[in-house]
PAZAPA-4460 file (N, C-alpha, C; in steps of 0.05 Angstrom, whole numbers, plus 32768, in hexadecimal, padded with zeros to 4 digits):
% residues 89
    n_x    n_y    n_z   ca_x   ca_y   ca_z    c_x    c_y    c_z   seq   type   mol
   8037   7BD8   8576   8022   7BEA   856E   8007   7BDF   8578     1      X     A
   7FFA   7BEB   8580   7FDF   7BEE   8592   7FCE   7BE7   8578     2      X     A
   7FAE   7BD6   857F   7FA3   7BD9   855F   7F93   7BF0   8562     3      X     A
   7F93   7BF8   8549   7F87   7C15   854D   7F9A   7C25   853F     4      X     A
   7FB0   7C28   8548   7FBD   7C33   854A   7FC8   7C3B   852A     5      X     A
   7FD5   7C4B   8522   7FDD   7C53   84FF   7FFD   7C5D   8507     6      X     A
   8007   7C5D   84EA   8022   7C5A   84E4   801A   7C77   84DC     7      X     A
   8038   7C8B   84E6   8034   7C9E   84D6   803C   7C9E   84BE     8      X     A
   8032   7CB3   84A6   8034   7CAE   848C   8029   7C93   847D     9      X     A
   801D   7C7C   848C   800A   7C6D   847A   7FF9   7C6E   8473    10      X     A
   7FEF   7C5F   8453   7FDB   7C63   8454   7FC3   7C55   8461    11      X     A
   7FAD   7C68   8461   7F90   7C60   846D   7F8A   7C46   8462    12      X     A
   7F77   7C30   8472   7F75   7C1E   8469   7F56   7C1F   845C    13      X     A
   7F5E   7C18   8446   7F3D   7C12   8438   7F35   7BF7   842D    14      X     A
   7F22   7BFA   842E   7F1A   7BD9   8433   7EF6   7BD7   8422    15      X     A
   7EF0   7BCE   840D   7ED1   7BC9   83FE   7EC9   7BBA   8410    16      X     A
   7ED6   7BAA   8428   7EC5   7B8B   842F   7EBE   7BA3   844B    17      X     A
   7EA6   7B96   8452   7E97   7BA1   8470   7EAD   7B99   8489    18      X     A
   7EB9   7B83   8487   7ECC   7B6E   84A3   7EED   7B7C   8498    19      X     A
   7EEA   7B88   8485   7F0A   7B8B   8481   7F20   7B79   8476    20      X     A
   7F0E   7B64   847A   7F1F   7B4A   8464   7F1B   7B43   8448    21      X     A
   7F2C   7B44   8438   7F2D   7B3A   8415   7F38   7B24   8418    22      X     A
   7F14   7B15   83FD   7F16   7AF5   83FD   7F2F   7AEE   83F0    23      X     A
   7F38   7AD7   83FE   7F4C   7ACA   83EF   7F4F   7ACA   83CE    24      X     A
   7F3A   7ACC   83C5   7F3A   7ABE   83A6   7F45   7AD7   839F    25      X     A
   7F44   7AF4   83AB   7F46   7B0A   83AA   7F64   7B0E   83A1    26      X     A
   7F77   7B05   83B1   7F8F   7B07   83BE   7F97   7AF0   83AC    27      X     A
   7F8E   7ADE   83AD   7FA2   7AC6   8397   7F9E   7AD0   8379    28      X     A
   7F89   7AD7   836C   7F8A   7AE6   835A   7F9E   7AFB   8357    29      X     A
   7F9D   7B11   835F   7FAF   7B26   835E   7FD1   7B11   835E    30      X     A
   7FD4   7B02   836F   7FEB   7AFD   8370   7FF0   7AEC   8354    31      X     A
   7FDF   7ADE   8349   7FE6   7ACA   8335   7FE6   7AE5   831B    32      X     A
   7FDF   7AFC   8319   7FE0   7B17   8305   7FFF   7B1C   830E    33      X     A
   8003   7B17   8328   8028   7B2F   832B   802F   7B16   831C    34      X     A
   802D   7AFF   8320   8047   7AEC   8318   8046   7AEC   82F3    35      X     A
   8037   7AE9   82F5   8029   7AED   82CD   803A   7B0D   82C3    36      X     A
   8035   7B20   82D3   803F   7B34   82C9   805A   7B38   82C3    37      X     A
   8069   7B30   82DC   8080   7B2A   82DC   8092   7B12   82CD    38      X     A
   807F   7B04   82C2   8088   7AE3   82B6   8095   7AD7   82CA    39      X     A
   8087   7AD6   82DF   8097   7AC2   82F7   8095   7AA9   82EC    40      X     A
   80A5   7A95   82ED   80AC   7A78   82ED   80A4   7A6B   8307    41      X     A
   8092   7A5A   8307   808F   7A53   8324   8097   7A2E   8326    42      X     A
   80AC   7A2E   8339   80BA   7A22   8338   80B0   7A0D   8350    43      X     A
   80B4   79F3   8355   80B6   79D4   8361   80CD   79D5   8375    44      X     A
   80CA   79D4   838E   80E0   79CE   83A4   80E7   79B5   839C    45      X     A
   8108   79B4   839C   8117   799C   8397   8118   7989   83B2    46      X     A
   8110   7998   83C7   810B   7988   83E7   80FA   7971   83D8    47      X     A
   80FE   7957   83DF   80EE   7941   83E2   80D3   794F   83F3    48      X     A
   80D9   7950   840E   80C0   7952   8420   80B6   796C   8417    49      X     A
   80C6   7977   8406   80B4   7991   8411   80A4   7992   83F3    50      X     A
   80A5   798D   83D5   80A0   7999   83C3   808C   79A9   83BC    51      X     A
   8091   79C5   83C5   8076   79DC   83C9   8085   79E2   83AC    52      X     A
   8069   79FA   83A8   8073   7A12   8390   808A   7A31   839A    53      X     A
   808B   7A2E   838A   8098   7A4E   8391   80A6   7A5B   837F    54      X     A
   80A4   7A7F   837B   80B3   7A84   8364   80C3   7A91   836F    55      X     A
   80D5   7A9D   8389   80E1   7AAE   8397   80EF   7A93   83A3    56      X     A
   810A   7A97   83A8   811C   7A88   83BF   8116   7A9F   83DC    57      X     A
   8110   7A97   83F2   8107   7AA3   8404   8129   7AA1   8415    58      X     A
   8137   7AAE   8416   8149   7AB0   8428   814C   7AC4   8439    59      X     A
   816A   7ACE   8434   816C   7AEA   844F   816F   7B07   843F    60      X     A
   8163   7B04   8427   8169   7B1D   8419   8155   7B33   8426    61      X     A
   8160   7B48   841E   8155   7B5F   8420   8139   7B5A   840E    62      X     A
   8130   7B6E   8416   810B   7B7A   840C   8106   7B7C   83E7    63      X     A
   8103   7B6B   83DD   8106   7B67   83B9   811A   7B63   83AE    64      X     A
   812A   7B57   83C1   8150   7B49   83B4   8146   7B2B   83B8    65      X     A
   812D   7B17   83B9   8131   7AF6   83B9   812F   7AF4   8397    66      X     A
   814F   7ADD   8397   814E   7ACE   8380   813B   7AC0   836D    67      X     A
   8138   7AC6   8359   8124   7ABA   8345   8137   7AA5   8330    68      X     A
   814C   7AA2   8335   815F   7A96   831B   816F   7A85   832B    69      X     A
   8177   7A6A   8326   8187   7A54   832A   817D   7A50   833F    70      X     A
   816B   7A4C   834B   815E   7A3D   8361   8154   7A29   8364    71      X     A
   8158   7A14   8378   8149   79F4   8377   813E   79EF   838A    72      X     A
   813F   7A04   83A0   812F   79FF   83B9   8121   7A1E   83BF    73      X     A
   8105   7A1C   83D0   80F8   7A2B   83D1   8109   7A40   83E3    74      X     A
   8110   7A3A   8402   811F   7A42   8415   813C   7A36   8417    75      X     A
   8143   7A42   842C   816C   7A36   8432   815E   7A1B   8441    76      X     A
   8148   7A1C   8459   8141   7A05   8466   813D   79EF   8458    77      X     A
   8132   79F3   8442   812E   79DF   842D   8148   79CC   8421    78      X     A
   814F   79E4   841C   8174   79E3   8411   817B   79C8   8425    79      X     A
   817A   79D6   843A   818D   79C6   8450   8182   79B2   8455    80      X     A
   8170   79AA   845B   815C   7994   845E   8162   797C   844B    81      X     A
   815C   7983   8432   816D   796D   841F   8183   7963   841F    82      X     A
   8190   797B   8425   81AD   796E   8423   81B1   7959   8437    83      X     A
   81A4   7961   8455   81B3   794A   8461   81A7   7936   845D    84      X     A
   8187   7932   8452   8177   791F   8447   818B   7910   8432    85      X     A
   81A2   7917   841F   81AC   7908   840C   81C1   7901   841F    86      X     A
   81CD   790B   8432   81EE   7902   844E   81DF   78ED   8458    87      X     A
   81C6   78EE   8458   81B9   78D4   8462   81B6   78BB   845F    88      X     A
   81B2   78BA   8442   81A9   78A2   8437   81C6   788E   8431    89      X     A
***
């Protein structure tokens, strides 16, 4: 898609900022309201190297099917990464 260009049936983009960009604090807010709304649990990667946050397992699911329950790693890369990190030692 060309820029410029529009999707049919989307919507118009509207935008309060002059440049079209919303500040960060903008966007981390809102997001820390979905997770609160929803009572997300935000959970600790069990990866040694990696230990980010995360409340979604990021895998190959479909579009609002990632796991929120029995999870220890953020991604499968993660997953796999440790494991051979423990075949290792």
């Amino acid at each position: 898609m060309a820029p410029g260009e529009t999707v049919q049936g989307a919507l118009p983009r509207v935008s309060a900022f002059e440049d079209g960009y919303v500040p960060l604090v903008s966007v981390a807010s809102l997001q820390l309201y979905n997770h609160m709304a929803e009572e997300a649990t935000a959970r600790t990667c069990a990866n040694e190297t990696c230990r980010g946050s995360f409340v979604r397992w990021r895998g190959r699911a479909e579009y609002g099917r990632n796991r929120t329950t029995g999870i220890k790693f953020c991604t499968r890369e993660c997953a796999h990464a440790q494991r051979e990190h423990r075949r290792s030692r």
